[in-house]
C-alpha positions as CSV (number, residue, x, y, z in Angstrom):
1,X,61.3,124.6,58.3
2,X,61.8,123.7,61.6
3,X,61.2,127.4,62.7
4,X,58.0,127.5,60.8
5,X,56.6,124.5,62.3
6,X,57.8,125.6,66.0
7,X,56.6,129.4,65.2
8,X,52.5,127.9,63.8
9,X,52.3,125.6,67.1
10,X,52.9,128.3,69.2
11,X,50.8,130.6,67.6
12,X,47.7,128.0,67.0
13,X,47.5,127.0,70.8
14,X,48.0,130.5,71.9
15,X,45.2,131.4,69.6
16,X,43.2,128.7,70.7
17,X,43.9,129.9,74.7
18,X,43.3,133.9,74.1
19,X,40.0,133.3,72.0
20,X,38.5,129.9,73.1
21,X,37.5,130.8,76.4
22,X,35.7,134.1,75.4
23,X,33.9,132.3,73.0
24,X,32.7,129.1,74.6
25,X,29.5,128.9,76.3
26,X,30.5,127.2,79.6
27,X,32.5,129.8,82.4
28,X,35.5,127.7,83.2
29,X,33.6,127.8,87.0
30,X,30.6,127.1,86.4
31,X,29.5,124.2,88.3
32,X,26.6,121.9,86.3
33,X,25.9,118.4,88.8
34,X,23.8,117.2,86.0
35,X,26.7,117.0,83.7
36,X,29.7,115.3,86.5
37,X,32.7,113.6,84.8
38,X,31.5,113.1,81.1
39,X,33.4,111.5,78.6
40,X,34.5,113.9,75.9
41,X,31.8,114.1,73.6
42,X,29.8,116.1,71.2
43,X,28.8,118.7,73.9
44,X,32.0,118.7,76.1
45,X,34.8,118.0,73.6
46,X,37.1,117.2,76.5
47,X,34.4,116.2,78.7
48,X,33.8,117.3,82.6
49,X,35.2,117.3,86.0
50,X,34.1,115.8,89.2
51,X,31.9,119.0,89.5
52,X,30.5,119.3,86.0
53,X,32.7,121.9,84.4
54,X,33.6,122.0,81.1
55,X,37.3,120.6,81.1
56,X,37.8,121.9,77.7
57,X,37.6,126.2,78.5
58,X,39.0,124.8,81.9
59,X,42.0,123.9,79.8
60,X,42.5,126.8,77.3
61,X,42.1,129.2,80.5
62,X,45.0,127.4,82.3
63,X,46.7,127.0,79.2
64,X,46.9,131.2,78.8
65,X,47.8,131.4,82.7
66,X,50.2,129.1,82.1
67,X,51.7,130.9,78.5
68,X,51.4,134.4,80.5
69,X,53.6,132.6,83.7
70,X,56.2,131.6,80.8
71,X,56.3,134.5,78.8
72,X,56.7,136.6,81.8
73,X,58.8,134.9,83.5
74,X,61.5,134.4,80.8
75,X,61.2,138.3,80.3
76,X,62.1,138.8,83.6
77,X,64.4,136.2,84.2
78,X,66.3,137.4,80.6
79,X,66.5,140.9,81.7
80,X,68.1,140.0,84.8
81,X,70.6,138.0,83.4
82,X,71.6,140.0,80.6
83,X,71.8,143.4,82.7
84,X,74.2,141.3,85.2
85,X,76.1,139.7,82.0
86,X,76.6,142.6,81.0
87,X,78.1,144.0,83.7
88,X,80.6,141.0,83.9
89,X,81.6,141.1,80.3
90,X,82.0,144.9,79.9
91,X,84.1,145.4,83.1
92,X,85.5,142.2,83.8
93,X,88.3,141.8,86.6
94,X,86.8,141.5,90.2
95,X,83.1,142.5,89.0
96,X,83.2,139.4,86.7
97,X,84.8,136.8,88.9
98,X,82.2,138.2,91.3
99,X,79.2,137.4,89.2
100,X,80.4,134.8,88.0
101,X,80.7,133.0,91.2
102,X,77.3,134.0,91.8
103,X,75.8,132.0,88.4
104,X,78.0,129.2,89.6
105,X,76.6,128.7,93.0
106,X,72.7,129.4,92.2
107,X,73.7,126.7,89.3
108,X,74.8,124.2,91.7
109,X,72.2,124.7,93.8
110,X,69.1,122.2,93.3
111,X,66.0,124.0,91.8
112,X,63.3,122.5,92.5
113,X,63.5,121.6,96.8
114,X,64.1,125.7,96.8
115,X,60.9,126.4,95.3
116,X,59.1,123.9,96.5
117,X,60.1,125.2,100.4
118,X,59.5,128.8,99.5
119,X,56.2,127.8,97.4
120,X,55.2,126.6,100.3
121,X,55.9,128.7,103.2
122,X,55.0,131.7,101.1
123,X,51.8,130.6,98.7
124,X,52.8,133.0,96.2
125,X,50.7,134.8,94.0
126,X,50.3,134.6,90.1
127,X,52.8,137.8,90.3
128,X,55.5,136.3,93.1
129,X,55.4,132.9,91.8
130,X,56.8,134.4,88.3
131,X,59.6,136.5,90.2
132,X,60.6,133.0,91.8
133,X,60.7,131.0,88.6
134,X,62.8,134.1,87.3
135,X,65.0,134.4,90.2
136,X,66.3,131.0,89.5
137,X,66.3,131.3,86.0
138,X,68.7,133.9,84.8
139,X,71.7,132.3,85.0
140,X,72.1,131.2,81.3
141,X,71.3,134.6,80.0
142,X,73.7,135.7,81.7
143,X,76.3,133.5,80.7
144,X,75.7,134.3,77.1
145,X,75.3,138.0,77.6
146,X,79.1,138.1,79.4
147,X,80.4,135.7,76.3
148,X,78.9,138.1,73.8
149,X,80.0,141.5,75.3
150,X,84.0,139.7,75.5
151,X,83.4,139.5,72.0
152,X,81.8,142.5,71.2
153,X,83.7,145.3,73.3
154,X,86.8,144.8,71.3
155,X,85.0,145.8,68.5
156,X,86.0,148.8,66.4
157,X,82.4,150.1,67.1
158,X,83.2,149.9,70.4
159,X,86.0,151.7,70.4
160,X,84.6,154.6,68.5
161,X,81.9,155.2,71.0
162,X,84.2,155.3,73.9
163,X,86.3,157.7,71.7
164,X,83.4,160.1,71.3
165,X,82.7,160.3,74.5
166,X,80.3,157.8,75.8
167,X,79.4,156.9,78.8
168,X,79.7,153.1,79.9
169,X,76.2,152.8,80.6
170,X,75.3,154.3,76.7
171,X,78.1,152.1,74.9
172,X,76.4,148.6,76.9
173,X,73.3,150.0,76.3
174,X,72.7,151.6,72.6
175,X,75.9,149.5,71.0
176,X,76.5,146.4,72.7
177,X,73.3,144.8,73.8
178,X,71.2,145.5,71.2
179,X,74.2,143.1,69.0
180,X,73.7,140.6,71.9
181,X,70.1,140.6,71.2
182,X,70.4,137.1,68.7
183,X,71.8,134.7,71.2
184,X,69.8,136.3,73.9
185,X,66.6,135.8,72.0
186,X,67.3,132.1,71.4
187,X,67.6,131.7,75.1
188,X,64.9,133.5,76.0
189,X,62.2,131.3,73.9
190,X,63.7,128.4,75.0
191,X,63.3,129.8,78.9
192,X,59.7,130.3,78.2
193,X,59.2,126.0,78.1
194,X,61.1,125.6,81.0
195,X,59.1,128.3,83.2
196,X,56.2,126.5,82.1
197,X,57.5,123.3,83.3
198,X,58.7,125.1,86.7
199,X,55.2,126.3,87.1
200,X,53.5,123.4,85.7
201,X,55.4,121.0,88.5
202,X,54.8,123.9,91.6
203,X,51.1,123.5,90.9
204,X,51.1,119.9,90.4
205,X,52.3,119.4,94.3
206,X,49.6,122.3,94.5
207,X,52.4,124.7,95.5
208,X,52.3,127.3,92.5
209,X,48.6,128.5,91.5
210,X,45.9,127.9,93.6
211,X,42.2,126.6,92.4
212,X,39.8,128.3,91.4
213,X,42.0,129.3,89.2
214,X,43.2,126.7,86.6
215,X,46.4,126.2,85.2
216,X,47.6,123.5,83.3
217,X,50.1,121.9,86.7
218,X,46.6,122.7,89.2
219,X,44.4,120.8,86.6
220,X,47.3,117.6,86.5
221,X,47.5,118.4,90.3
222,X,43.0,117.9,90.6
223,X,43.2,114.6,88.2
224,X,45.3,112.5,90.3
225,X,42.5,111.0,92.2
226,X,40.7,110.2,89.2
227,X,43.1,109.0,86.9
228,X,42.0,105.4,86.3
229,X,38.7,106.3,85.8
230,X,38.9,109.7,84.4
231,X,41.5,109.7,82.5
232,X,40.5,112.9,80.8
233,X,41.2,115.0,82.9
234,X,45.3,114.5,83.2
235,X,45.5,113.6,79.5
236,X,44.0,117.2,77.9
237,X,46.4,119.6,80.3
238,X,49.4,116.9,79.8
239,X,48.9,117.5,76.1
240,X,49.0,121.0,76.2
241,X,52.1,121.4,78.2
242,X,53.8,119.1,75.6
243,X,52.6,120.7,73.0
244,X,53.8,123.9,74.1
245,X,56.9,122.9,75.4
246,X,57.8,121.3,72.4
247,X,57.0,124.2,70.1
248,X,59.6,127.0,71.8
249,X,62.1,124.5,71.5
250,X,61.4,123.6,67.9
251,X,61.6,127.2,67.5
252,X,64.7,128.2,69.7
253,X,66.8,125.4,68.3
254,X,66.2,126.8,65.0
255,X,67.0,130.1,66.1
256,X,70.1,129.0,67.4
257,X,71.4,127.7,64.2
């Protein structure tokens, strides 16, 4: 039930943030000085900014940045971590320990002063700023790839492939990742909130993506100054990372069970 529930949020508001901003009438740049900071209402559901533009498309366009920032980023940072998890589980010895000592360093390392100094000595891109979040996001994939190929390559499957002839890079491949695949899928949903919320706080401090562009942190970031009398403009993109937060870990929390 749980899954269903997760699984219908996330699909309504990425709905909502693929077709919304096609189909409303206002550009989520176009400047109208007739129309500065109105109240949500019947023409601007989620009213206007200090410069008259439509906080509601404004919103839903951030909001896809923001799922396309998440969705890539997870990717990324899941493939990195399961192609170096597996590496540790299936040849353990000196390659593990290695690696290992790797995922335990980056892990006690804090995350956010290291991305907040390279956000801001390098202004990254939509593109770099995805390879950051990932770079410091691949540890627990990879912890749960190395605990599920233990498992799995003392398996009689495992066994038989080696026996006929396969190559290591075939039997991780074809046999054992794609049984690691479960666990690995429940971390990567659950990844996709957190690179949200990594992006989300870089563009708060105005560190991740840079306006014009909206995403949901740059719209939080543009609201401060207004917030007592505008209060608008924080509460739409605040919902919208909750709401999507909360749905992938409704539905990797069920997935995990």
């Amino acid at each position: 039930m749980t899954t269903r529930y997760g699984a219908l949020a996330l699909a309504l508001v990425t709905a909502l943030a693929l077709v919304v901003p096609w189909l409303s009438p206002y550009r989520h740049d176009a400047i109208d000085l007739s129309s500065i900071k109105d109240p949500p209402g019947a023409t601007h559901w989620m009213g206007t900014d200090e410069l008259g533009r439509d906080v509601a498309t404004r919103v839903l366009t951030g909001t896809r940045l923001s799922l396309v920032i998440g969705l890539l980023g997870a990717l990324v940072a899941t493939s990195i971590g399961a192609g170096l998890g597996a590496l540790a589980g299936y040849y353990g010895g000196l390659v593990d320990a290695m690696l290992m000592r790797l995922v335990d360093l980056q892990l006690s390392v804090p995350l956010l002063p290291i991305l907040i100094v390279a956000s801001a000595l390098m202004r990254p891109s939509v593109a770099l700023l995805v390879l950051m979040v990932a770079a410091f996001a691949w540890m627990e994939p990879a912890r749960i790839t190395r605990g599920e190929l233990l498992r799995l390559k003392e398996q009689d499957f495992t066994e038989a492939a080696r026996a006929i002839g396969a190559s290591d890079a075939r039997v991780i491949i074809k046999h054992l990742l794609p049984n690691a695949l479960g666990p690995l899928s429940v971390a990567a949903t659950i990844l996709v909130g957190r690179v949200i919320v990594m992006e989300s706080v870089l563009s708060f401090l105005g560190l991740g993506v840079q306006p014009p562009e909206p995403s949901l942190g740059n719209l939080l970031y543009g609201a401060q100054a207004s917030l007592a009398t505008e209060p608008w403009l924080a509460i739409f993109p605040g919902m919208f990372i909750f709401w999507i937060v909360l749905s992938v870990n409704l539905l990797g929390d069920e997935l995990r069970q």
